[in-house]
Steps between C-alpha positions, in 0.01 A plus 500: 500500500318135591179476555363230821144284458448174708495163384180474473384756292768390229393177516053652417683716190721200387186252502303742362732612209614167416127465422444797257820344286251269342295584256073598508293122477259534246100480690243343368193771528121439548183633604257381718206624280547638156147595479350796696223779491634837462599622852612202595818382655693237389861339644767414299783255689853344405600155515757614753757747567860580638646693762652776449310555167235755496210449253267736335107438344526704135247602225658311247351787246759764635685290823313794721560306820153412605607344849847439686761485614453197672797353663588103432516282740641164381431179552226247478173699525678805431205646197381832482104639520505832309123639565368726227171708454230627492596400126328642238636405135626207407874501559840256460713509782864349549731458794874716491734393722878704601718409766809786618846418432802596752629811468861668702507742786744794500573716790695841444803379676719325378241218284594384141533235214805477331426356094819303362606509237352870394207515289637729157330803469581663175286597226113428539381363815210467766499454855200374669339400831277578783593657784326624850616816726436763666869695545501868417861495361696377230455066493672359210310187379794386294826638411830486278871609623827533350810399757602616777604885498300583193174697538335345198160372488117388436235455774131447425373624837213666668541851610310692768245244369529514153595277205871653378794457256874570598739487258858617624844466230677870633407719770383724190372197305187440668139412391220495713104381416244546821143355523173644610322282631511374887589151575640506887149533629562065631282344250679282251539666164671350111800717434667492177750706330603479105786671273527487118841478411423670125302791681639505792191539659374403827176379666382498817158263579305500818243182533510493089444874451761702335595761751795651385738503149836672472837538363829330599805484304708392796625120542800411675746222462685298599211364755638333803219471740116403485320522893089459550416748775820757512715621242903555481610799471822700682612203588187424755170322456231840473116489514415206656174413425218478779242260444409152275585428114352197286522371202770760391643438125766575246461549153727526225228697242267796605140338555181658391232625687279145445790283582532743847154402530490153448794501758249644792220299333652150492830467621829509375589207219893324573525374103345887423693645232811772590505408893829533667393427827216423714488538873168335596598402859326210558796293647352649871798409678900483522682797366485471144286658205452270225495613153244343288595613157797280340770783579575399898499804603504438905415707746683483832323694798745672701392617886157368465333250768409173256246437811305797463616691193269248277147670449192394375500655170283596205274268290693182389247255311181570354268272388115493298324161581441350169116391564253805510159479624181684358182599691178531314311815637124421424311874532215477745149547353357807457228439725164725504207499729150599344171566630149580351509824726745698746202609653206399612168583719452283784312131413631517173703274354869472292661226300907514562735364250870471380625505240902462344567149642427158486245440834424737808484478823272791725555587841177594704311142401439676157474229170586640184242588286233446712296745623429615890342780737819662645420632876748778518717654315839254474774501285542149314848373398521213218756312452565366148729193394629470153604189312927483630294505889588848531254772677445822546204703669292788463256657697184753489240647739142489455347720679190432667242857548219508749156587354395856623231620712246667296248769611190594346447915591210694362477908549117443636325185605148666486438741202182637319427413150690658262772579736857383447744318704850393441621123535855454569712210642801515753786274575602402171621688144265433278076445506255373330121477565185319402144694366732705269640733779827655416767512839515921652227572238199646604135401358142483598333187629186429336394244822617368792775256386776311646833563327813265472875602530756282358873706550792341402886614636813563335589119509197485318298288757131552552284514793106573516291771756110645405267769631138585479351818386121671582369689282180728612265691184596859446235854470509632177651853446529810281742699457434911396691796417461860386668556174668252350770696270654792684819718440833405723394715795120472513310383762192221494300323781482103521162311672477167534120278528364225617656401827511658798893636534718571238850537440736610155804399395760783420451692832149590386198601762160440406303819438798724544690707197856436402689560202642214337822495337496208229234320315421282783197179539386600823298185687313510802486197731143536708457277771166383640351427799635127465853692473488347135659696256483555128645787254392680209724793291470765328778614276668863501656617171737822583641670206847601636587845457732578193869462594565884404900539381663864506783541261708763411733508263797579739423530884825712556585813271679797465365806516343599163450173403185343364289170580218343421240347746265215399321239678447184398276159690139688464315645189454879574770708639488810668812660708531802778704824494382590140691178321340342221543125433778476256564836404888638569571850716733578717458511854599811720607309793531159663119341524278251552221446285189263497331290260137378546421251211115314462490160330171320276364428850512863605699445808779718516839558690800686546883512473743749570860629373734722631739700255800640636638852325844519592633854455779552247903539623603868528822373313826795521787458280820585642862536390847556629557821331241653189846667379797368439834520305546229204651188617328525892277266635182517610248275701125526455275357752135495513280559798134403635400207358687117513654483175638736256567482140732732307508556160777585225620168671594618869472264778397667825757566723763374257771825419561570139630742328276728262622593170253800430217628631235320571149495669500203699124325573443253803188297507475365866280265602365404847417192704167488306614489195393889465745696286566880412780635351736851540789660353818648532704723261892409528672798324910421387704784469825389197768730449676481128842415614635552137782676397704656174840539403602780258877524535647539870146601592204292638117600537235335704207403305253663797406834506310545803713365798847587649833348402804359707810381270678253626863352436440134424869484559537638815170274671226712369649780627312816503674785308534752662283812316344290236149500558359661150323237223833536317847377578821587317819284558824657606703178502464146352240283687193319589183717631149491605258728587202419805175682451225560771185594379144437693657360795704212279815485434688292214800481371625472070757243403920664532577640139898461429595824458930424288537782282585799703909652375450205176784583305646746708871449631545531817815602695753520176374090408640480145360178367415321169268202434470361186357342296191615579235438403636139535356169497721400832788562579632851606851619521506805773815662482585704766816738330738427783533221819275496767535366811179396581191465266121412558304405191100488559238419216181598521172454210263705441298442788785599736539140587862359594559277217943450614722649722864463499849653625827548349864599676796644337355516161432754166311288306223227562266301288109490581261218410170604469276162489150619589262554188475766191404854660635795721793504741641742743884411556651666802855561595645609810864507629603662794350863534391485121201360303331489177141325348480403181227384274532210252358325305458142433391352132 
């Protein structure tokens, strides 16, 4: 299918393509200033530039592109300004310049290039390119047919946008490597697919990753058919590819990852070792695709539209302008601003300087280093300039504090002598006075004086205030008391003298009693008729009263318990109720009792203590049963108290089982901690449940109870009449006896009973066993044929030791394999039996 453009728009791509055949011009590269201050800009421009070629600023340390692109523009006057900054290390920059190439347009028609002669593909090769799509379905880049009619081939295609390998010899002779990563997303991406011919191993490469590696042991040939952008196959053209190719290349030898690489990187070399053909599309015109390797391998597009079909492609040319340019990044000064203080009290005055730099420069009409009376506080900025003319500032605020308003306060302006006042200063934190007066602190003026406040703030600026103080003579005055040492509690009278009025301290009243309670200075202010006042004292001494301690050995008790009171804090003791200090009894009930103890100054006091008697738990000891039958439980549980201990190591309310009996004791104890104890007699009734055997007959050991024998055989059967202390056996087996005596009941072990008709034939048997004694084996002839026999051997004990049966026989032959001793061998056939006893050496 054509494609339709106009005239003109063949005629912009021709002009501009014929442009990008020529290789990058070389710029020359300068700087406007090589010198700056860090943070500085600086601008970089080229002696010129071309169209169509896009240049890029670099760090020539790692070719980080610092600015760009920036499109050329040709022509005279054509340079171009690349502005950097704020710079701030010293840095060489260079200029990289790339221009695109032409690339081919494919649409998913009927669009291809047809390569003649074939490339070979055989052995190791590589296939390379790059290629730009975005179809969903299968797009074969490049492919190889066999003839017409044969289903045989290799496409290196992209399907449902991914890289993959088809390798087709049989319908069942197939190999087939897919990618994983997406390339039909419309960018432009390097492709590039190897094979090892030893290994046989492919690899698929996505923008010079490895994606994918596989297997393929498939290659066809005879190859009749090579077609960029379809494939044939069935004898049609199949996946026709939908988008752009470039640069696409065949390689007789499977390239490494680096030389993939180098390939995106740089461009694809026509004298590079191993190419069979390179498809670099530049001619950007006609109908033809040159092959620049030296194999001629032409391309012929077929259906495409030579007007529009021609593309602009991927990089082309790349060039690095050989001159380089390096700016010098001078660091600014470290610039500080200084003053002789940050603070200050107004109409003093600072000094500002900097320092870090070469000279300063102040803002505010401020000189460094000289000093001046700041007005207010301002913050200064300095500006320093080093010796490469580069600056930097700094700044600080001095702060400028108003002086405070001081005031001078007294408690009294007019005093009498001797009286006190108190100085103290407001509106500042700190004061300090003149004549030795101490700020808050109160003291007696000797004369009228005038007193001077200096307080100073928390800026530490000072301000002045004063006050003056009268001071008017004062009566003199006696103080007078009753006693002058008195007990805690005693009373005394206080009288002052002298002046007219008078008044105590301590909530005294003249000429009235009181008791005080401390040693106390008692003073008296009397007052005259000039309302002067002046004191006089008269010291107190109380002898507290003895702290008086009660202690008992134990405040709570039990009942019967003892304790012993003594007091303690005072010198002589003496208690109430008939105690004496530090003797033990035992108190009859719960109490309190008093102590009254004197000291060296005879004053006395008292204490108390209260002793509680707790009565003692009315403990009961208690049990499930007090008679029982050996083997039975019991459980024994205490009552009326908290906690109960057993002896003979029983745990209350725990069963056990007694094994004789016993007198149980229980000590119980109560929630306060008082114990008593009781006890319990548990009385266990045993029966002896022994028996002995004297021939077929048993006797029970006991005497005193009644008897049940029992047919061990027959499930501890009672027998029927047999209820006496002996038992004798009518027929061989195993019996007990059950005996009942005080309410229990037990039951002896079953006694084999095997010996009743020994030796006795029974029914006509006629039998002989020999040898016997024998150390064995028996031979039991029978005197004639039975039809059926049953053999049973028993030991002394009754126990089966063998059993066995015989048919149609007169003679059989007995092992007996058990141990030395006693056997009982019997024989029974039919409606007669016999048992014999052997035995065994």
């Amino acid at each position: 299918m054509m494609k339709t453009n106009s005239i003109a728009l063949l005629a912009v791509f021709v002009t501009f393509f014929t442009q990008l055949k020529a290789q990058i011009i070389d710029q020359t590269v300068a700087a406007i200033t090589t010198t700056i201050c860090e943070n500085g800009s600086a601008t970089i421009t080229t002696g010129g530039s071309e169209l169509g070629v896009d240049y890029y600023l670099r760090d020539d340390s790692d070719n980080s592109i610092v600015v760009g692109p920036l499109a050329g523009t040709g022509g005279p006057g054509s340079g171009l300004t690349f502005n950097i900054g704020p710079l701030t290390s010293t840095t060489t920059y260079h200029v990289y310049a790339e221009k695109l190439g032409v690339g081919l347009d494919f649409d998913d028609v009927d669009d291809r290039v047809q390569i003649s002669p074939i490339p070979p593909l055989s052995g190791s090769f590589s296939v390379m390119g790059w290629v730009r799509t975005t179809a969903g379905s299968i797009r074969q880049i490049i492919g190889w047919g066999a003839a017409s009619g044969i289903s045989k081939y290799v496409d290196f295609s992209i399907g449902f946008g991914k890289l993959r390998y088809y390798s087709r010899n049989t319908n069942v002779n197939t190999d087939f490597i897919g990618g994983n990563i997406i390339v039909n997303d419309g960018n432009w991406h390097h492709i590039a697919f190897t094979k090892n011919g030893g290994t046989n191993q492919v690899s698929l490469y996505v923008d010079g990753v490895l994606d994918v590696q596989g297997t393929s042991t498939v290659l066809f040939s005879p190859m009749a058919n090579a077609t960029l952008g379809a494939n044939y196959a069935n004898n049609s053209y199949q996946g026709k590819f939908n988008g752009a190719m470039d640069e696409l290349s065949v390689w007789s030898s499977e390239l490494s990852i680096a030389q993939i690489q180098d390939d995106m990187n740089n461009g694809t070399s026509a004298a590079a070792a191993n190419l069979e053909a390179y498809f670099d599309f530049e001619e950007n015109g006609g109908t033809t695709v040159g092959d620049n390797s030296p194999n001629s391998h032409i391309g012929t597009m077929t259906n495409m539209d030579a007007s529009n079909d021609w593309i602009v492609g991927v990089v082309k040319d790349r060039l690095i302008m050989s001159s380089t340019q390096t700016i010098t990044v001078n660091p600014l000064p470290t610039v500080v601003a200084n003053t002789t203080s940050a603070a200050i009290c107004a109409g003093n005055q600072v000094t500002l300087t900097g320092s870090g730099a070469f000279t300063y420069a102040w803002d505010n009409g401020v000189s460094d280093n000289v000093a001046f009376t700041p007005g207010a506080t301002i913050t200064y900025t300095v500006t320093g300039t080093d010796a490469n003319s580069c600056t930097n500032t700094d700044q600080l605020t001095v702060t400028v504090n108003a002086l405070p308003t001081v005031v001078a306060n007294s408690s009294a302006i007019v005093v009498c002598e001797g009286n006190q006042i108190t100085l103290t200063g407001s509106g500042t934190s700190t004061y300090s006075w003149n004549n030795g007066v101490t700020n808050n602190n109160a003291f007696a003026s000797v004369s009228t004086t005038t007193y001077t406040v200096t307080g100073t703030d928390g800026n530490n600026c000072s301000n002045t205030d004063q006050i003056t103080i009268t001071v008017n003579a004062t009566p003199v005055v006696s103080a007078n008391s009753t006693s002058t040492t008195i007990c805690a509690g005693d009373q005394i009278t206080l009288t002052g003298g002298g002046a007219s009025t008078y008044a105590w301290d301590n909530s005294a009243t003249d000429n009235v009693a009181f008791a005080p309670t401390l040693s106390t200075t008692y003073m008296v202010t009397g007052t005259d008729g000039n309302n002067c006042s002046t004191t006089a004292q008269v010291t107190v001494t109380v002898n507290a009263l003895p702290t008086v301690v009660a202690n008992a050995t134990a405040v709570t008790i039990c009942a019967g318990d003892q304790i012993t009171l003594s007091g303690a804090g005072a010198s002589t003791y003496a208690w109430d109720n008939g105690a004496t200090d530090n003797t033990a009894f035992a108190p009859a009930a719960t109490t309190t009792y008093i102590v009254t103890g004197t000291d060296g100054n005879n004053c006395s006091n008292t204490d108390q203590v209260s002793i509680t008697v707790n009565a003692l738990p009315t403990v009961v000891a208690n049990s499930t049963s007090t008679t029982i039958c050996a083997d039975d439980q019991i459980t024994l549980t205490g009552t009326g108290a908290s906690a109960y201990t057993w002896d003979n190591g029983v745990d209350d309310n725990v069963s056990f089982t007694p094994t004789a009996t016993t007198i149980y004791t229980v000590t119980g104890t109560d929630m306060n901690n008082c114990s008593s104890t009781a006890m319990i007699t548990v009385t266990v009734n045993t029966i002896d449940n022994t028996v002995s055997v004297a021939g077929l007959t048993i006797t029970a050991t006991a005497s005193a109870g009644t008897y049940q024998w029992l047919d061990c055989d027959n499930v501890n059967s009672a027998i029927s009449g047999e209820t006496n202390q002996l038992f004798t056996a009518t027929a061989n087996g195993n019996y007990a006896v059950e005996i009942s005596e005080n309410g229990c009941v037990d039951t002896s072990d079953c006694i084999s009973i095997i010996t009743v008709g020994i030796e006795d034939k029974l029914l006509g048997l006629n039998v002989s066993v020999y040898p016997n004694p024998t150390s064995g084996n028996v031979t039991i002839d029978l005197g004639k044929e039975y039809g059926n026999v049953d053999i049973t051997l028993r030991d002394i004990t009754g126990k089966v030791v063998s059993t066995s049966s015989y048919s149609a026989t007169d003679k059989v032959l007995v092992n007996i394999g058990g141990t030395a001793g006693v056997y009982f061998l019997n024989i029974q056939s039919e409606d007669k039996g016999i048992t014999v006893k052997l035995l065994k050496n």
